[in-house]
C-alpha positions as CSV (number, residue, x, y, z in Angstrom):
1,X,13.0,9.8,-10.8
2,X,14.3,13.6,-10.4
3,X,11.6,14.6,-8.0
4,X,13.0,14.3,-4.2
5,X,9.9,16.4,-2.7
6,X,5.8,16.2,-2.9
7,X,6.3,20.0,-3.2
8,X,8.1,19.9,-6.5
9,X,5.9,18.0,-8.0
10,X,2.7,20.8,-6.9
11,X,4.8,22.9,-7.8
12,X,6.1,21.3,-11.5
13,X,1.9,21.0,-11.9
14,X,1.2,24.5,-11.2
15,X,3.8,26.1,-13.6
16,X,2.7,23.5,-16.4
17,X,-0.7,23.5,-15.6
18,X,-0.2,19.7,-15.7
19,X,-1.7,16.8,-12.9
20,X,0.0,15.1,-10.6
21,X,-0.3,11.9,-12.7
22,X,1.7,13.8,-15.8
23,X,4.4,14.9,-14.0
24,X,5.0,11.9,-12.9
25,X,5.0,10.3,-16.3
26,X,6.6,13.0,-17.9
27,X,9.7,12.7,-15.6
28,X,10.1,9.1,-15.7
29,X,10.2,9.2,-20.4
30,X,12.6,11.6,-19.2
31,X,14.9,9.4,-16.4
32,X,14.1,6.2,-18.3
33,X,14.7,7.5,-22.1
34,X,11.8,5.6,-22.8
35,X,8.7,6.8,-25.0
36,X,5.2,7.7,-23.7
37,X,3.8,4.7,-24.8
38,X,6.8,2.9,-23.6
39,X,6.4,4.1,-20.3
40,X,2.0,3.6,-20.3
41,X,2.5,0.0,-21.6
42,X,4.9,-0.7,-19.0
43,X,2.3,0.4,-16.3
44,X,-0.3,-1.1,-18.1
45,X,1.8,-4.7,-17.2
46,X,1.8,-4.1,-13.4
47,X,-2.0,-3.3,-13.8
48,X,-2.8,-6.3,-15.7
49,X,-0.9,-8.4,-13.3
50,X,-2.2,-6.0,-10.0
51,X,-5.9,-7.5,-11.8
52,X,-4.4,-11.3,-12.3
53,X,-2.9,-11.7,-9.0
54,X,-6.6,-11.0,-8.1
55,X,-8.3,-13.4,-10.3
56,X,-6.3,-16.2,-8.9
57,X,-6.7,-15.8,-5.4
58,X,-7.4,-19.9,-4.0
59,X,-9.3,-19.6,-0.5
60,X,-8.5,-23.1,-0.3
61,X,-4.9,-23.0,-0.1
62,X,-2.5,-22.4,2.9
63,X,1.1,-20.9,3.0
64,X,4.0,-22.9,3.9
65,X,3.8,-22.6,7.5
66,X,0.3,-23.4,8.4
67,X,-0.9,-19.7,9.4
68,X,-2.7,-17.7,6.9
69,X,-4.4,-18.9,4.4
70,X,-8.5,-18.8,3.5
71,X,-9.5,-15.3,5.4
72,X,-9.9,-13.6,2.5
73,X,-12.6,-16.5,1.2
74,X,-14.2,-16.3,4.6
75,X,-14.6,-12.1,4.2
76,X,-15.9,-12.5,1.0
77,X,-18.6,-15.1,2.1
78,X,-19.3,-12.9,4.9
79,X,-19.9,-10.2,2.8
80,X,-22.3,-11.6,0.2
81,X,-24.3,-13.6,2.9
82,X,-24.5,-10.5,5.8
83,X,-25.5,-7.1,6.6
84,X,-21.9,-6.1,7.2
85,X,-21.4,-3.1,10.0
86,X,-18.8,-1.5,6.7
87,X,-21.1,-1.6,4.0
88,X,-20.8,-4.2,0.5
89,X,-17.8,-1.7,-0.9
90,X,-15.9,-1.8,2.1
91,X,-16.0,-5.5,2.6
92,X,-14.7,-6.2,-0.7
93,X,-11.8,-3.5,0.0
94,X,-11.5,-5.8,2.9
95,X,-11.5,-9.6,1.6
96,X,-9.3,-8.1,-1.3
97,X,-6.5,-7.0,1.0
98,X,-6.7,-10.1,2.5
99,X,-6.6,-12.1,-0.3
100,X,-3.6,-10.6,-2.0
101,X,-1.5,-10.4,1.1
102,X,-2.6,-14.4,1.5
103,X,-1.8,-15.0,-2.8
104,X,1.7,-13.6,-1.5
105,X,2.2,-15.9,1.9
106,X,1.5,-18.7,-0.6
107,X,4.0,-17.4,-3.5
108,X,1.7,-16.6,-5.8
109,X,3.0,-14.0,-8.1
110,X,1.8,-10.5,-7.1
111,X,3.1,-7.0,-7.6
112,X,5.1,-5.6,-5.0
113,X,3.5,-1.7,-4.2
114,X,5.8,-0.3,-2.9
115,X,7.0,-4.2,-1.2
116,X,5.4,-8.0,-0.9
117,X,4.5,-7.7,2.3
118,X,2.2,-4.6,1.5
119,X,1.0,-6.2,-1.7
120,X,-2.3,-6.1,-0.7
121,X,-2.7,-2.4,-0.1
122,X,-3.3,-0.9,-3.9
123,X,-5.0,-3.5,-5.0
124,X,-7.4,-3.9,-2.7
125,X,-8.9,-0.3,-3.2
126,X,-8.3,-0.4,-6.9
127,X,-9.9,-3.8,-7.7
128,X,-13.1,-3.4,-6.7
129,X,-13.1,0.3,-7.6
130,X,-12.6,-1.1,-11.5
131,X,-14.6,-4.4,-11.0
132,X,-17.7,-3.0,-9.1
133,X,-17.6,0.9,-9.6
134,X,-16.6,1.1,-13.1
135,X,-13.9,3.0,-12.9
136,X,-11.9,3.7,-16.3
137,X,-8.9,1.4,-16.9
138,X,-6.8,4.6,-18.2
139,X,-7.9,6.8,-15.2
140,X,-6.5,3.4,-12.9
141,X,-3.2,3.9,-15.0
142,X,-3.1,7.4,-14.2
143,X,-3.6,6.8,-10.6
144,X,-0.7,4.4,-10.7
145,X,2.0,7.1,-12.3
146,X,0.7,9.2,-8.8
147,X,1.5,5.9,-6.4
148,X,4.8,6.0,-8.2
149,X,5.4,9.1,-7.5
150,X,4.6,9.1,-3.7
151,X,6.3,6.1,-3.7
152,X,9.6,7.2,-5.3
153,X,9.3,10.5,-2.9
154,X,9.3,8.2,0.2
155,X,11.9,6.4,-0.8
156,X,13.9,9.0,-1.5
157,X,13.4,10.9,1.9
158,X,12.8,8.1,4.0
159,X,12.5,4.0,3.3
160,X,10.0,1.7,2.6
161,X,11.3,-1.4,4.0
162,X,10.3,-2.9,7.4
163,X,14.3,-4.0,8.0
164,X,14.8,0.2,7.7
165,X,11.9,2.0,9.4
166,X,9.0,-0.6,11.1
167,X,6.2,-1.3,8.8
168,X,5.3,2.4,8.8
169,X,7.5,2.3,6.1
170,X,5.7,-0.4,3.9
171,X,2.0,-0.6,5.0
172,X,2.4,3.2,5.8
173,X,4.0,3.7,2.5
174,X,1.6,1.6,0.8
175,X,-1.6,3.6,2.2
176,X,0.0,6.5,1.1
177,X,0.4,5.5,-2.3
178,X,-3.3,4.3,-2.1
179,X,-4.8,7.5,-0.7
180,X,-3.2,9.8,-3.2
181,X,-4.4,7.6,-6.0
182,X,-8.1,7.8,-4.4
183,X,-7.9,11.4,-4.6
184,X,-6.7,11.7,-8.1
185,X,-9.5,9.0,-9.3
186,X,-12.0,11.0,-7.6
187,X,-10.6,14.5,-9.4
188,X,-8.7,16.0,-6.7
189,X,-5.4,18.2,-7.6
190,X,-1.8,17.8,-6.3
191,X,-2.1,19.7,-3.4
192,X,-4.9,17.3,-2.4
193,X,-3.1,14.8,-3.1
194,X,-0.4,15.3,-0.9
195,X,-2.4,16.2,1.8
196,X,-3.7,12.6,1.7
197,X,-0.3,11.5,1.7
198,X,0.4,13.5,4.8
199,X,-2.7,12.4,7.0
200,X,-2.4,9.0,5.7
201,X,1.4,8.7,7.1
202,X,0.8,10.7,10.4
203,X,-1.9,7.8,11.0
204,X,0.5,5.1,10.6
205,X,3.5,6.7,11.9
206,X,5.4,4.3,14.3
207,X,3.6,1.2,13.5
208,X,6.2,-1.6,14.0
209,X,7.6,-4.6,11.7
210,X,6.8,-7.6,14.0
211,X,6.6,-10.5,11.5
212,X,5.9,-14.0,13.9
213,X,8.4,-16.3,12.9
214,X,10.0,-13.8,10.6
215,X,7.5,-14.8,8.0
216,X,5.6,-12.1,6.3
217,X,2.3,-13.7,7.4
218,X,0.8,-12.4,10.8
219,X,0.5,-9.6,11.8
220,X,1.3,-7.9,8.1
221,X,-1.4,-9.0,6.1
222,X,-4.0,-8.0,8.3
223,X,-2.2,-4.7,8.3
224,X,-2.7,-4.3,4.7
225,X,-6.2,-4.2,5.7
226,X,-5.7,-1.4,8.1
227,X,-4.0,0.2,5.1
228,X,-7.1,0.0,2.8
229,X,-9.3,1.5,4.9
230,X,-7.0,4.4,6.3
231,X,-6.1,5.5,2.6
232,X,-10.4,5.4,1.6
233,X,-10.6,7.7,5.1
234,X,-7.7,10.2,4.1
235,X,-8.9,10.3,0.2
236,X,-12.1,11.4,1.4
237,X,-10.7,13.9,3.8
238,X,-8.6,15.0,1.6
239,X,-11.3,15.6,-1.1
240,X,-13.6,17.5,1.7
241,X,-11.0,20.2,1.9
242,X,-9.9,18.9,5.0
243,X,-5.7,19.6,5.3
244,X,-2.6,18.3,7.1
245,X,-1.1,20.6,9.1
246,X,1.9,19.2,9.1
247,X,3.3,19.5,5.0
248,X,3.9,15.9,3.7
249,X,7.5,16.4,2.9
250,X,8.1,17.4,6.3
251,X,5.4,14.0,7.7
252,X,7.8,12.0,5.7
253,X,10.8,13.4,7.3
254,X,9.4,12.2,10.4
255,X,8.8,8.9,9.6
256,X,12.1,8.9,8.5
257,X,13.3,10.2,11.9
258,X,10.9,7.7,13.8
259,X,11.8,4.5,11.8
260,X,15.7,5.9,12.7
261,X,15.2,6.0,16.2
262,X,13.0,2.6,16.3
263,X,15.0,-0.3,18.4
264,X,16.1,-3.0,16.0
265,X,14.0,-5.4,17.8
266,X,11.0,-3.8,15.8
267,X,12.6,-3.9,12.1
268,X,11.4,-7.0,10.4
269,X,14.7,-9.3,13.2
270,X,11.6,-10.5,14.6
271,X,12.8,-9.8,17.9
272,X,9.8,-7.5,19.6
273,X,6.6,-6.8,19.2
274,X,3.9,-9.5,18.5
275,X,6.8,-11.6,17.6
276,X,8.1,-12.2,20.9
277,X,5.0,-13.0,22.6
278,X,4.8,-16.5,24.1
279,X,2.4,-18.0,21.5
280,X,4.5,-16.6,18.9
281,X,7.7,-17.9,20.5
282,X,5.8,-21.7,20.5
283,X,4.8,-20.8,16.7
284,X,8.3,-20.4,15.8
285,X,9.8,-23.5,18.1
286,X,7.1,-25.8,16.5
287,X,7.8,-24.6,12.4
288,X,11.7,-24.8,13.5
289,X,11.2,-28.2,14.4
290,X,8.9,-29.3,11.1
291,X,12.2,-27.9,8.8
């Protein structure tokens, strides 16, 4: 992708009098050589799968190692049975985040957005969006050429792997990519857009890559959780007229500059963090000992 800054792509809308979700796909039949249908049936693929990955969710099996496996089956019971404190949409967000992130612990196939261990971010604001608010399949593939965008922006100015900048870089990337897609479903413009972006980062800035027993299980699907709900606040802030002060170009150079200066203990080595608490430390000895 050509675009290296949110601003160029407000910018590349304004001049064309285009959307966000345009330029995006207009630049990558231009990178790719590819055809507009071409390029729409290709992110038609990751949608169907995004929507599969979904349907097959087993709340009866458990990953490898013993630790996740079955939350999302209990949030969705918990949901239909209870008055929930979030409300019937939010819990589904919820169990849906849980579920994919779970799917991927137990090597189901999923669609990395932007990576595995954040799988569960998109799709769990997407999915019940579609299922339960009847949202348009084409306006869910426009949404997705704006996540690519975002996502090609961050990864371009910053990272979007744990190993390189914490897991402000996946989960945080992920919610960004979530939050600018929720604004563009709802009919908000680029410069909404990236003001989503921007709030959305500045929330997760810092957040470390802990993983317990270096397995992308606990604390990171729960995280993609966090990630839901942060991108529904920021859309909504966002679509209220409410701004970042901070331009997100300049919130991603941050992240950048944070994730930089984060100790290597905090990257995804396992090393800090949640990971190097004494239960964790017995959770590693005793899965060390089963291989």
């Amino acid at each position: 992708m050509s675009y290296s800054a949110l601003k160029e792509i407000e910018e590349v809308c304004e001049t064309e009098k285009i959307e966000f979700w345009e330029a995006v796909l207009l630049d990558d039949i231009d990178s790719r050589k590819v055809s507009k249908e071409d390029s729409i049936n290709t992110m038609q693929s990751l949608w169907e799968a995004m929507q599969l990955a979904g349907d097959n969710y087993d709340k009866n099996e458990k990953s490898a190692s013993g630790l996740v496996g079955g939350d999302g089956g209990r949030m969705e019971s918990y949901y239909k049975e209870n008055d929930t404190f979030c409300g019937s949409f939010i819990s589904m967000v919820i169990a849906q985040a849980l579920q994919m992130g779970e799917s991927n612990a137990c090597m189901k196939r999923i669609v990395a957005a932007p990576t595995a261990g954040a799988c569960g971010v998109l799709p769990a604001v997407l999915l019940p969006l579609f299922r339960e608010k009847g949202i348009a399949n084409e306006r869910i593939i426009e949404s997705l050429y704006v996540t690519a965008g975002i996502g090609e922006v961050i990864a371009k100015r910053a990272f979007i792997a744990g190993a390189a900048g914490g897991c402000q870089a996946e989960v945080g990337t992920a919610s960004a990519m979530a939050s600018g897609a929720l604004v563009h479903i709802k009919g908000g413009n680029a410069y909404q857009i990236s003001n989503a972006v921007a709030m959305t980062l500045k929330n997760l800035l810092g957040l470390v890559c802990d993983p317990v027993a270096g397995l992308v299980e606990v604390p990171c699907i729960k995280r993609n959780v966090i990630g839901a709900m942060n991108a529904l606040s920021c859309a909504d802030m966002a679509l209220a007229g409410i701004t970042s002060k901070i331009p997100a170009d300049q919130v991603i150079d941050a992240m950048r500059a944070v994730g930089e200066r984060m100790d290597v203990s905090l990257r995804e080595t396992s090393l800090g963090g949640l990971a190097a608490t004494p239960y964790a430390k017995e959770i590693t000895k005793r899965l060390a000992k089963q291989k």
